[in-house]
C-alpha positions as CSV (number, residue, x, y, z in Angstrom):
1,X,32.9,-89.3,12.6
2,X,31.8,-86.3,10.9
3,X,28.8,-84.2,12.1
4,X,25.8,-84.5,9.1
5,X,23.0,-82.5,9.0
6,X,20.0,-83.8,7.7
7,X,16.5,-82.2,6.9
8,X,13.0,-83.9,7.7
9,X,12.5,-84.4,3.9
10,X,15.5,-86.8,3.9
11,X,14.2,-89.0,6.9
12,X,12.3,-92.0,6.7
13,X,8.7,-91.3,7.9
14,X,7.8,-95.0,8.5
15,X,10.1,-97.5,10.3
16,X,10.6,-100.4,8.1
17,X,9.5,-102.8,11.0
18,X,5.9,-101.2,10.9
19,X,3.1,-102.9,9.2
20,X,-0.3,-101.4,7.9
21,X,-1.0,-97.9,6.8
22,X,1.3,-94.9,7.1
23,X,-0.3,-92.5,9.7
24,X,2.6,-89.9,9.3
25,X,1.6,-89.5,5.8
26,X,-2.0,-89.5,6.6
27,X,-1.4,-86.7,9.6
28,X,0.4,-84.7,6.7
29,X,-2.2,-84.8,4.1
30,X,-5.1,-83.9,6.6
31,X,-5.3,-80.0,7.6
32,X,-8.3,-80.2,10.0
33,X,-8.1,-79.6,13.8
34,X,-9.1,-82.3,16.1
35,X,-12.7,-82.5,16.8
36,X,-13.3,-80.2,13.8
37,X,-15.9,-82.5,11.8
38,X,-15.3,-83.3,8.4
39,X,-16.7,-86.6,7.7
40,X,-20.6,-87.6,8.5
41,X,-21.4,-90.4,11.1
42,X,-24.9,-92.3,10.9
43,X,-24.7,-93.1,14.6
44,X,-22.2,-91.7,16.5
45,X,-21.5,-92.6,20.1
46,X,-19.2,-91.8,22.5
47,X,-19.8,-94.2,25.3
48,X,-19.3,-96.4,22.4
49,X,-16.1,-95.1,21.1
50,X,-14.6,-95.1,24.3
51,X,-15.4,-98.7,24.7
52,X,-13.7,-99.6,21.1
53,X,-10.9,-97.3,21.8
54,X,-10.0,-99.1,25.1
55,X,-9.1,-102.1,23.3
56,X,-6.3,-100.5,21.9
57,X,-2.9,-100.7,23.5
58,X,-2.3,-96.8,22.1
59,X,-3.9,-94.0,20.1
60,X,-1.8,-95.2,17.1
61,X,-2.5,-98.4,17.1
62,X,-6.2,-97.3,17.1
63,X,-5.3,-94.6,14.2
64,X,-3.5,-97.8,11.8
65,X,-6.8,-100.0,12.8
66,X,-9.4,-97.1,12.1
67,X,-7.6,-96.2,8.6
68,X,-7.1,-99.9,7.5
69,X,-11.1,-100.8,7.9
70,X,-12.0,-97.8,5.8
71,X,-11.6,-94.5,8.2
72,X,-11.4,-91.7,7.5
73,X,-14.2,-91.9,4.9
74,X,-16.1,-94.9,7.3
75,X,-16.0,-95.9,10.7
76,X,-16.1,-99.7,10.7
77,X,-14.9,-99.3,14.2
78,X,-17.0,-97.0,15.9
79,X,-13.8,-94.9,17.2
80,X,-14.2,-91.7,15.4
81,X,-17.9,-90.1,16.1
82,X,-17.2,-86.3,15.5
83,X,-16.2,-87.0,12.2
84,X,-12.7,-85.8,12.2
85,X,-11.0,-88.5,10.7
86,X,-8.6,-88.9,14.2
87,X,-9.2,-92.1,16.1
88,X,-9.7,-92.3,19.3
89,X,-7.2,-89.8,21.0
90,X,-4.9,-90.0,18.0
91,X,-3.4,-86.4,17.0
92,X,-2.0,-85.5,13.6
93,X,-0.3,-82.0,15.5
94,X,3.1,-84.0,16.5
95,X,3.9,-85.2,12.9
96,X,2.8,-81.8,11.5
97,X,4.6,-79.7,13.5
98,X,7.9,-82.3,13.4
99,X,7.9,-81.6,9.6
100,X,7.2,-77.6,10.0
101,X,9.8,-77.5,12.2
């Protein structure tokens, strides 16, 4: 077998396996920190969050839930209260800084 390199352009970003929204895609297209506000909450709770986000088996999970009932622009869920558009624990750095490389 010959050695191949390939570049993070050529890779898929979604396994074909996964179901519901692409939340590599979505960490690319976003270029706010985590906890840096960018969308408003009516009434945002954290005790409350952390309730919602417990019944999650992982931060992705919570990320592909959050995005598929509206987030980032609404939070059906009541996972994201500052308004960043990151559920939960859920961080975008990994899969920007995987592509940056």
């Amino acid at each position: 077998a010959q050695r191949q390199e390939v570049t993070p352009e050529q890779l898929r970003l979604q396994r074909p396996q996964e179901r519901g929204p692409d939340i590599v895609a979505y960490a690319l297209r976003t270029t706010n920190a985590v906890g840096q506000p960018v969308w408003s909450r009516a009434f945002p709770s954290a005790a409350k969050a952390a309730r919602n986000c417990a019944r999650f088996a992982s931060p992705d999970l919570a990320q592909r839930a959050f995005i598929e009932q509206g987030g980032p622009q609404r939070d059906r869920l009541g996972i994201d209260p500052d308004g960043d558009g990151f559920a939960c624990t859920w961080n975008p750095e990994p899969f920007r800084n995987a592509v940056r490389g």
